[in-house]
C-alpha positions as CSV (number, residue, x, y, z in Angstrom):
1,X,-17.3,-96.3,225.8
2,X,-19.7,-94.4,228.3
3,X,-18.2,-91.7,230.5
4,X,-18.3,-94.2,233.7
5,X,-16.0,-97.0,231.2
6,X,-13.4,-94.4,231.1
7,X,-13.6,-93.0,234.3
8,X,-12.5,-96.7,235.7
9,X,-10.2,-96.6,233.0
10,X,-8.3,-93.8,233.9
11,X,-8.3,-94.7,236.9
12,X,-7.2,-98.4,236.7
13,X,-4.4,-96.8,234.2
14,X,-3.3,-94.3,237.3
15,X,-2.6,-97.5,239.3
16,X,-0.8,-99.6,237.0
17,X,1.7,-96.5,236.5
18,X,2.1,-96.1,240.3
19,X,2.9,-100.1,240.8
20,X,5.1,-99.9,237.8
21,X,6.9,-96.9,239.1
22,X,6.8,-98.5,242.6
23,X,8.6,-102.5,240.6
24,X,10.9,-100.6,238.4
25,X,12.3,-97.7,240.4
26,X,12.1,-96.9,244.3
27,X,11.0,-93.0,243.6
28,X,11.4,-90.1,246.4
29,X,8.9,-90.0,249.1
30,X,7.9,-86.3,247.6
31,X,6.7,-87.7,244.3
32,X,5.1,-90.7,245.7
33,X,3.0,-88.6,248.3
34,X,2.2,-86.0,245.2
35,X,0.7,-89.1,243.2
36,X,-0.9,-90.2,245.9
37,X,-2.6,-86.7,246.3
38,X,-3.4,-86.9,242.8
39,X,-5.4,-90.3,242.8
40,X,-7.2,-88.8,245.8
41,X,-7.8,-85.7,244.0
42,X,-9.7,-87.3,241.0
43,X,-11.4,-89.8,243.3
44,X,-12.6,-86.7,245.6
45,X,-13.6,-85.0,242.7
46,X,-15.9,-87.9,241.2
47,X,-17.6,-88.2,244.4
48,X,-18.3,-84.5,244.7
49,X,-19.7,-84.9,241.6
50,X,-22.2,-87.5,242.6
51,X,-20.3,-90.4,241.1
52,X,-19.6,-93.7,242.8
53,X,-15.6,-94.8,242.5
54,X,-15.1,-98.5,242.8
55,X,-11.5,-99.9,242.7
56,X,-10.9,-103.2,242.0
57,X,-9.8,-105.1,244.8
58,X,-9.9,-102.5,246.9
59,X,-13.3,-101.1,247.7
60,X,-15.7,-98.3,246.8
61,X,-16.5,-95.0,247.3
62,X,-20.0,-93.7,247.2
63,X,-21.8,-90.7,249.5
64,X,-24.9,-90.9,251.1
65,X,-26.7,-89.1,252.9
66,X,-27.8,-90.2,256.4
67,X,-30.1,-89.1,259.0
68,X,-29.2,-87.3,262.0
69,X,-29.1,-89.3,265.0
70,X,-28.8,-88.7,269.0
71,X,-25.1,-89.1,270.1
72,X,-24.1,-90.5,273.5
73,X,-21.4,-90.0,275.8
């Protein structure tokens, strides 16, 4: 498995345990926000890193760089 594989994995693993956390117990609005934090963490992380974060049947994640361009008012 190629670092990518298990990148997704983890990551896919990270949201079962929030939607099983979220079907079999109703946890405090702390620790959901701190796992929350966390998923963003890792996904800020990757992309910092130069890595593109795709989550299924959500979206993806990937930085570019852009031209400047002339704004108007």
């Amino acid at each position: 498995m190629n670092e990518r594989s298990e990148f997704h994995m983890k990551i896919k693993s990270c949201l079962m345990a929030l939607l099983l956390a979220a079907a079999v117990t109703v946890p405090a609005l702390a620790d959901s926000a701190e796992l929350v934090e966390r998923v963003l963490d890792i996904i800020s992380d990757k992309l910092v890193e130069g890595e593109s974060v795709k989550i299924s049947s959500f979206g993806s994640f990937v930085v570019r760089k852009k031209g400047g361009r002339t704004g108007r008012n």
